[in-house]
MIDO-356431 format. One record per residue: chain; residue in one letter; residue number from 1; y, z negated, x of N, C-alpha, C, O in turn. Coordinates in steps of 0.05 Angstrom, whole numbers. Layout:
<recs>
REC   cadena   residuo   num      n_v      n_w      n_u     ca_v     ca_w     ca_u      c_v      c_w      c_u      o_v      o_w      o_u
REC        A         A   NUM        Y        Z        X        Y        Z        X        Y        Z        X        Y        Z        X
...
</recs>
This chain:
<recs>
REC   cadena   residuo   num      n_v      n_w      n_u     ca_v     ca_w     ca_u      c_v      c_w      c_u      o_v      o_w      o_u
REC        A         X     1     -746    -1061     1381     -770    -1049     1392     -780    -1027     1374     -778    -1030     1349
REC        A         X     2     -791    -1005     1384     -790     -980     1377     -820     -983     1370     -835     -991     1387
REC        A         X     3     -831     -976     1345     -858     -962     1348     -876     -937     1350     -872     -916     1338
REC        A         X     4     -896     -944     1366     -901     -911     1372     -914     -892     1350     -925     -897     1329
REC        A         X     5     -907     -872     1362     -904     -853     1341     -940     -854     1328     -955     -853     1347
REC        A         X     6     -953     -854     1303     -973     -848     1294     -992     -818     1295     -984     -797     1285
REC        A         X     7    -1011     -820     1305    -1032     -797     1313    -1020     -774     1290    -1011     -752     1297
REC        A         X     8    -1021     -782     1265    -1010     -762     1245     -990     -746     1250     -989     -721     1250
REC        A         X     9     -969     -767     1255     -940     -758     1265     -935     -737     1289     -923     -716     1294
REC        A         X    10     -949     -755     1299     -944     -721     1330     -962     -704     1328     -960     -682     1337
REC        A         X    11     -983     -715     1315     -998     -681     1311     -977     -653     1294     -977     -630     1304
REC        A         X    12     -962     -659     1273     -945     -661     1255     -921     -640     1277     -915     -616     1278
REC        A         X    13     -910     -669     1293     -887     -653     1314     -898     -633     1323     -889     -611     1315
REC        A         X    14     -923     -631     1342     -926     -608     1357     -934     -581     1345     -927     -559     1353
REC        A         X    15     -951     -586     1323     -951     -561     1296     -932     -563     1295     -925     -548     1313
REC        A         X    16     -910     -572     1284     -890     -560     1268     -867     -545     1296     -847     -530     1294
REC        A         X    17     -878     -554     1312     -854     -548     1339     -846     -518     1343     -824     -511     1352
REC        A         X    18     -869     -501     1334     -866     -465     1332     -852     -464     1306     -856     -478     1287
REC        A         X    19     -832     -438     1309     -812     -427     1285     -823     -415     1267     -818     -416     1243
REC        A         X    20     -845     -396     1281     -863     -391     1252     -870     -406     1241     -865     -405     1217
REC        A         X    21     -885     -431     1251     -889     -446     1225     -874     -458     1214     -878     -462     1190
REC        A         X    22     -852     -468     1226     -830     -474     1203     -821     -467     1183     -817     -479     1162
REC        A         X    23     -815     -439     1194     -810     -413     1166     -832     -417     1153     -828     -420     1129
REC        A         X    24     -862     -419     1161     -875     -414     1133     -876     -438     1125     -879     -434     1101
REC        A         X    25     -875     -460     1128     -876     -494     1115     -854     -486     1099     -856     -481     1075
REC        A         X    26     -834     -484     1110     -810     -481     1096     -812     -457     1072     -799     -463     1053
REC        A         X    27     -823     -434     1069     -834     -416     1054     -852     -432     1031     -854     -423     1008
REC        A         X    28     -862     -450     1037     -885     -452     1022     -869     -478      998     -872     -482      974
REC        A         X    29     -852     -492     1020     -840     -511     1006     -818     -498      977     -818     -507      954
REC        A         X    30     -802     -479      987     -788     -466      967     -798     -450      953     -797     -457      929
REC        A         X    31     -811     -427      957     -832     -415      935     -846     -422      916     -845     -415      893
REC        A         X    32     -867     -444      931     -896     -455      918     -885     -485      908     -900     -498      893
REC        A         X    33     -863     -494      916     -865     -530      916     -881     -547      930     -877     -572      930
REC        A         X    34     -898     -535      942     -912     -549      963     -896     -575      978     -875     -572      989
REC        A         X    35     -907     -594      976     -904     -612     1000     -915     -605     1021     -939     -600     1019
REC        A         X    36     -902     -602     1048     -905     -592     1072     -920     -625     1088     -930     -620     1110
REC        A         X    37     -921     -639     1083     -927     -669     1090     -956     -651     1084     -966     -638     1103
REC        A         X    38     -969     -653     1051     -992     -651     1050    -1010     -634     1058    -1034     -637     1062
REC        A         X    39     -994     -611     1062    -1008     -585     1088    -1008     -589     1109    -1017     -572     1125
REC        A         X    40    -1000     -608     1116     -993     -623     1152    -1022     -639     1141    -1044     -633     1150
REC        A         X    41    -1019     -655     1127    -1043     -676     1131    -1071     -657     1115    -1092     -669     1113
REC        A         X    42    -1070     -642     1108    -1098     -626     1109    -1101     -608     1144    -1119     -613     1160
REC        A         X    43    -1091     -598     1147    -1087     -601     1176    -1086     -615     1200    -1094     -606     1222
REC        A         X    44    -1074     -643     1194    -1090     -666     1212    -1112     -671     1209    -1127     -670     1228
REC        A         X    45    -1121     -679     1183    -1149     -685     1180    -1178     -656     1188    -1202     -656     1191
REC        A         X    46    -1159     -638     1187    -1177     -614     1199    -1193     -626     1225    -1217     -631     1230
REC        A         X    47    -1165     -628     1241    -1164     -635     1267    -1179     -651     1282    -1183     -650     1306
REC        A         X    48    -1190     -671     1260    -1215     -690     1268    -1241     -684     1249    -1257     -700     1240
REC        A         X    49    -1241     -649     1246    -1261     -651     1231    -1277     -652     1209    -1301     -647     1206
REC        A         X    50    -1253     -660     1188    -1253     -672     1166    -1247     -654     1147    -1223     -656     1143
REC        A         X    51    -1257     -635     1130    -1265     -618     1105    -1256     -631     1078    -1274     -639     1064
REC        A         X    52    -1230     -633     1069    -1230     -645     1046    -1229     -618     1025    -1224     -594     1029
REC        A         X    53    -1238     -638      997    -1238     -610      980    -1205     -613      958    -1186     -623      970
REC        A         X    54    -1201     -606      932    -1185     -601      914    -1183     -629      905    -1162     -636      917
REC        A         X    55    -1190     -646      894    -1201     -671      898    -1181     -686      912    -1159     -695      906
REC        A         X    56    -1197     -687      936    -1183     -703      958    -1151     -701      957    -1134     -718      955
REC        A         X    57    -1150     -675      958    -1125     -663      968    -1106     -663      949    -1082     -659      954
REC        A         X    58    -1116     -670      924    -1095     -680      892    -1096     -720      893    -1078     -733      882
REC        A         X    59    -1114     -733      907    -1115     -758      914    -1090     -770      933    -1079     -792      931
REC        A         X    60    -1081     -746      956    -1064     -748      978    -1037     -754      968    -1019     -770      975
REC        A         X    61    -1040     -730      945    -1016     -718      930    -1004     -737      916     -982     -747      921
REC        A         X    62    -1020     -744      898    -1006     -764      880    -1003     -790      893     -986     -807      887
REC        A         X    63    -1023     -793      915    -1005     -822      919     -976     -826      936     -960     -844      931
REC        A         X    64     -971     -805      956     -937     -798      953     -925     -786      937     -906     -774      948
REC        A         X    65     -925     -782      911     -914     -764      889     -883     -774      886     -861     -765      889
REC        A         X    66     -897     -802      877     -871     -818      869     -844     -821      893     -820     -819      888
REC        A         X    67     -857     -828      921     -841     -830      947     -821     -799      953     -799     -793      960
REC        A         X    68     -846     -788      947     -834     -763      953     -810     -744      926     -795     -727      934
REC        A         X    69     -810     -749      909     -789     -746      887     -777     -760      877     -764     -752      858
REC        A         X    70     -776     -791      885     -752     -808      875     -736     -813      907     -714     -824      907
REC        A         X    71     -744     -807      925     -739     -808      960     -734     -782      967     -714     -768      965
REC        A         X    72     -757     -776      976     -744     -746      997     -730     -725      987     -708     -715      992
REC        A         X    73     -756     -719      969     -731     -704      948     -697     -705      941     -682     -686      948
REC        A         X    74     -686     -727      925     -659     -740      935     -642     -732      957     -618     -728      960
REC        A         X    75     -662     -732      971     -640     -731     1001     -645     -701     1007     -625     -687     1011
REC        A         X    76     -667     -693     1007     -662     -664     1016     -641     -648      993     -626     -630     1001
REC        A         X    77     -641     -655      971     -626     -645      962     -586     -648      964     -568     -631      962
REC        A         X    78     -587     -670      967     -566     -676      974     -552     -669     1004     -528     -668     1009
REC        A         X    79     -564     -667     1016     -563     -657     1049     -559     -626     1051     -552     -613     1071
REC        A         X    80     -568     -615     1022     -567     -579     1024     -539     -578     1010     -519     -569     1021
REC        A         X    81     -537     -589      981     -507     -594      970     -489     -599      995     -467     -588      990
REC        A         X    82     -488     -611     1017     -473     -603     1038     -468     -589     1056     -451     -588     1074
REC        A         X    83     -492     -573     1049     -490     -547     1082     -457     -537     1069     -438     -545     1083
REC        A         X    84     -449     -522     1049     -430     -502     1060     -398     -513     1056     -378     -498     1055
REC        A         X    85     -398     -541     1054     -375     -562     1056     -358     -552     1031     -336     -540     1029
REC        A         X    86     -380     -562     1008     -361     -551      990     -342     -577      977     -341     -584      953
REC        A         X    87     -329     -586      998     -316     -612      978     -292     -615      992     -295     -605     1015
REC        A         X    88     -263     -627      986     -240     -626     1000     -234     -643     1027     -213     -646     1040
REC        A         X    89     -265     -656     1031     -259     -679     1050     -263     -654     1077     -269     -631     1072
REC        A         X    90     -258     -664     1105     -258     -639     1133     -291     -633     1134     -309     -649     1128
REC        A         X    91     -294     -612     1141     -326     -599     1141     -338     -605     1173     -355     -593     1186
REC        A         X    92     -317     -633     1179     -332     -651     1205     -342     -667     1203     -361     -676     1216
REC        A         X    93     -326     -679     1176     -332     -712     1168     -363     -704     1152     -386     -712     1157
REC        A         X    94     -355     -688     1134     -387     -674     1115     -414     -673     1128     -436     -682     1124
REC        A         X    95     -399     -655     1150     -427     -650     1172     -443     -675     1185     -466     -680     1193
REC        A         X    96     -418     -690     1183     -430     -716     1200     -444     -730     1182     -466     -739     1189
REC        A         X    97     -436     -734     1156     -461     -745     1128     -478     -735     1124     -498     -746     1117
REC        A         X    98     -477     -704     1129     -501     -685     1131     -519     -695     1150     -540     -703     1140
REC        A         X    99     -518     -697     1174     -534     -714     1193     -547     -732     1192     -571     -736     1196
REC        A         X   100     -533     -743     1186     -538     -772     1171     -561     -776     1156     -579     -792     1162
REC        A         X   101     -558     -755     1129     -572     -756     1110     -604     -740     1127     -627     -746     1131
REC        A         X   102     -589     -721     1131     -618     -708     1152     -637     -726     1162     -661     -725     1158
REC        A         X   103     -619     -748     1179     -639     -762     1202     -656     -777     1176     -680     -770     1176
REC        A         X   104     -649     -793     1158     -657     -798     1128     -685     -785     1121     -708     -792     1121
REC        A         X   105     -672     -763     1118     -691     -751     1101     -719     -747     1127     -743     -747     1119
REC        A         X   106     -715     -744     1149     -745     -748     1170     -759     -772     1167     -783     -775     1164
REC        A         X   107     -734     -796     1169     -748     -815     1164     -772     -824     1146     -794     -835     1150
REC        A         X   108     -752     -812     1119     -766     -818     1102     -789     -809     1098     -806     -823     1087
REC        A         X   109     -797     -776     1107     -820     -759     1105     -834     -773     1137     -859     -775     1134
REC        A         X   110     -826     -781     1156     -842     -801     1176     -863     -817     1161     -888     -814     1162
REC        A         X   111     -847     -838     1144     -862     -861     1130     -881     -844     1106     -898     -856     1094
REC        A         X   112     -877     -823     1102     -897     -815     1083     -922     -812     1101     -944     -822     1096
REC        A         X   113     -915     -796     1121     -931     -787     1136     -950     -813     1147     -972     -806     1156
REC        A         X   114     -944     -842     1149     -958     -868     1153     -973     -870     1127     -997     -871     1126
REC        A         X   115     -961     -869     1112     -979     -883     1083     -998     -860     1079    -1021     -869     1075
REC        A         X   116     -997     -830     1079    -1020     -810     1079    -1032     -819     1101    -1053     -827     1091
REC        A         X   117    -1033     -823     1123    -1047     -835     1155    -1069     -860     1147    -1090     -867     1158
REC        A         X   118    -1055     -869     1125    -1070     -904     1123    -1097     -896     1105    -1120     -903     1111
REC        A         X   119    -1089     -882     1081    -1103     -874     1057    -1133     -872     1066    -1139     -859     1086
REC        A         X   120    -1151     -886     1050    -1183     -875     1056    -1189     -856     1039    -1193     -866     1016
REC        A         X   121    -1193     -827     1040    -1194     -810     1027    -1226     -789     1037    -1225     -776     1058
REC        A         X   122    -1238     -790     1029    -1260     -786     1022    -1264     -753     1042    -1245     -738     1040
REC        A         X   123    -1284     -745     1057    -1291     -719     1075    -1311     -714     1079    -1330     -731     1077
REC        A         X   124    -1314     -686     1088    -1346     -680     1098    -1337     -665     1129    -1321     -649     1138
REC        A         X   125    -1363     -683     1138    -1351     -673     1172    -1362     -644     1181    -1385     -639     1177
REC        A         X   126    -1349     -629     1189    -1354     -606     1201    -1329     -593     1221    -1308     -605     1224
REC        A         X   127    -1335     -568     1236    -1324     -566     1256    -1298     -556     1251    -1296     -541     1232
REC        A         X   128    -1272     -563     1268    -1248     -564     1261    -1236     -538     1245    -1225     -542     1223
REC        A         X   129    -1239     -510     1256    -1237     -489     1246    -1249     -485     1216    -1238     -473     1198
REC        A         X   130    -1268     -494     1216    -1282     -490     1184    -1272     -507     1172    -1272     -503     1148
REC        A         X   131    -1261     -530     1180    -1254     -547     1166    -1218     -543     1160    -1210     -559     1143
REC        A         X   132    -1203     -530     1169    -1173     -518     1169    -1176     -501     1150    -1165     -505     1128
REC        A         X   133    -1193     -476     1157    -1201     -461     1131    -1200     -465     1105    -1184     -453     1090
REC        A         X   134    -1222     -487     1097    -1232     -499     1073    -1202     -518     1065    -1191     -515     1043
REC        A         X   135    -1197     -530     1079    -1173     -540     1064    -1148     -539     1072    -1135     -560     1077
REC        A         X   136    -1138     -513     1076    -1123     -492     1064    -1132     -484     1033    -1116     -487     1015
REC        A         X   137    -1156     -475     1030    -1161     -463     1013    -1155     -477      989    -1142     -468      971
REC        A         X   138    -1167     -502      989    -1163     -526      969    -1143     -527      961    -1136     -526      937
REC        A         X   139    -1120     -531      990    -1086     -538      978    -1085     -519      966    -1078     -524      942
REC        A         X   140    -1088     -487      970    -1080     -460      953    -1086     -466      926    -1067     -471      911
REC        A         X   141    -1111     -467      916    -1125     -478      894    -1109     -503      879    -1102     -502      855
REC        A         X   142    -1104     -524      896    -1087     -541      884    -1048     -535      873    -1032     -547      859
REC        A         X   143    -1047     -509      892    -1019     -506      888    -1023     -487      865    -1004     -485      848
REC        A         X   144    -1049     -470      860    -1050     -452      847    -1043     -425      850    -1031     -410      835
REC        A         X   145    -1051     -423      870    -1038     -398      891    -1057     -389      900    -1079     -401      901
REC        A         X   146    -1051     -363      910    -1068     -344      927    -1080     -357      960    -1063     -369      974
REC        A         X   147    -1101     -355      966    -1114     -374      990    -1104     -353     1009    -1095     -360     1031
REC        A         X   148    -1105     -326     1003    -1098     -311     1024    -1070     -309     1028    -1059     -289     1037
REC        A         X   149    -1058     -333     1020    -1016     -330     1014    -1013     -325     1059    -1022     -337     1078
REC        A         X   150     -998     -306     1056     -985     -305     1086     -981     -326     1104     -989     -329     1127
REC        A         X   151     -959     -346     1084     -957     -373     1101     -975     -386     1101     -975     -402     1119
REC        A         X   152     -996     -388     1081    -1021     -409     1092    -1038     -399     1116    -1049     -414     1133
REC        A         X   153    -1040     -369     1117    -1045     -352     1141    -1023     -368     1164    -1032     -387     1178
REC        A         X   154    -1000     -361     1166     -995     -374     1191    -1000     -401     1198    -1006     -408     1221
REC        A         X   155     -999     -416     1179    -1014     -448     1190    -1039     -451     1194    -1045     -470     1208
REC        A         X   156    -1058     -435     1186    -1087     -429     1200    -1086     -416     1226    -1098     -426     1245
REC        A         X   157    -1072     -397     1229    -1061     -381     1261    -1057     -409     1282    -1070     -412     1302
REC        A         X   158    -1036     -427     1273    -1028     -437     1286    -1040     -457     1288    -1035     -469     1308
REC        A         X   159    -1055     -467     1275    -1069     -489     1281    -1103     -478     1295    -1117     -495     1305
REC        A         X   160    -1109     -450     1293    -1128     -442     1308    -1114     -442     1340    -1128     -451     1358
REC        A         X   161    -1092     -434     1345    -1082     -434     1376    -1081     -453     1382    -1095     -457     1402
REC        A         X   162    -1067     -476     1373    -1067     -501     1373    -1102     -513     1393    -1105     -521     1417
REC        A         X   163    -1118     -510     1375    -1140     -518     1373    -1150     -506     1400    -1158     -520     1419
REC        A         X   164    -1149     -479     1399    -1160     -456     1425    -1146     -465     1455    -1158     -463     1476
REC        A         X   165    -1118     -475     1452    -1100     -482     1471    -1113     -512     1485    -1105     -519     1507
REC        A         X   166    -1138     -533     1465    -1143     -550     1481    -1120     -571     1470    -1122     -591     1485
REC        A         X   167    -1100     -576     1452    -1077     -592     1443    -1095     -600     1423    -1087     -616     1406
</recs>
C-alpha cells in the first residue's frame, strides 16, 4: 500500500515541473551549494503564508544536514560518477544502476522533504508573495549570496505564476 504523496511533496512536483526552474534549483545547487529541498520548503511554507526569517531557515537546515550529506549527497554523487560509463562493465548495465541509484536518490530527498513537512519551525503570517520574497531573501543571506542572484529570481517568478495561476 502506497502512501499519498505529502502537501510538501507535490507542492515541490508541480514547482519543480517547469525547466526553468530546474535549471535554476539546479544552478543554485552547483554554484551556491544550496540545498534545493530547503528553497522548496521556504517556498512551501510561502505558500501558506508563512514568512520565515535566517533563523528559521538555518533551523530547517541543520536538521537535514546530516540526512542530506551522509545520504543524498552519496548518491547523487555516485549516480553522476556514472553518467559517462566510465568503467569496463556495458554502458546498459551502468545505466541501469544509474537508475537505480537515481530512483534512490528522489527517494531519499522525498523523505527529507517529510521530516522538513513535520518540523515546528517558528513564522510570521503574511501574504503569500511577501512572504516568497522575504524568504528567498533569508535563504540568500543564509547562503551568503546576492538576494538579487538570477536563479532566486526565477523561483520567485515561478512561484508568483504559480500563485497568479490559482495552483
Amino acid at each position: 500500500m502506497t502512501t499519498p504523496p505529502h502537501p510538501f511533496w507535490k507542492h515541490s512536483l508541480r514547482f519543480y515541473s517547469d525547466p526553468e526552474t530546474q535549471a535554476a534549483c539546479l544552478d543554485l545547487q552547483h554554484r551556491l551549494g544550496a540545498d534545493v529541498n530547503i528553497a522548496l520548503y521556504a517556498l512551501y511554507r510561502a505558500s501558506k503564508g508563512d514568512q520565515l526569517n535566517v533563523d528559521s531557515l538555518r533551523q530547517a537546515d541543520q536538521a537535514v544536514a546530516s540526512w542530506r550529506d551522509d545520504v543524498v549527497r552519496p548518491l547523487r554523487q555516485l549516480r553522476r560518477e556514472l553518467r559517462p560509463h566510465p568503467h569496463p562493465i556495458s554502458a546498459a548495465d551502468q545505466s541501469r544502476i544509474r537508475d537505480g541509484i537515481k530512483k534512490l536518490e528522489l527517494e531519499a530527498e522525498r523523505i527529507q522533504q517529510y521530516y522538513l513537512e513535520g518540523l515546528v519551525i517558528s513564522a510570521t503570517a503574511t501574504s503569500k508573495n511577501q512572504a516568497a520574497r522575504t524568504n528567498l531573501v533569508a535563504y540568500a543571506t543564509y547562503l551568503e549570496t546576492d538576494p538579487s542572484d538570477p536563479a532566486l529570481a526565477t523561483l520567485l517568478n515561478r512561484f508568483e505564476a504559480l500563485h497568479q495561476s490559482g495552483s
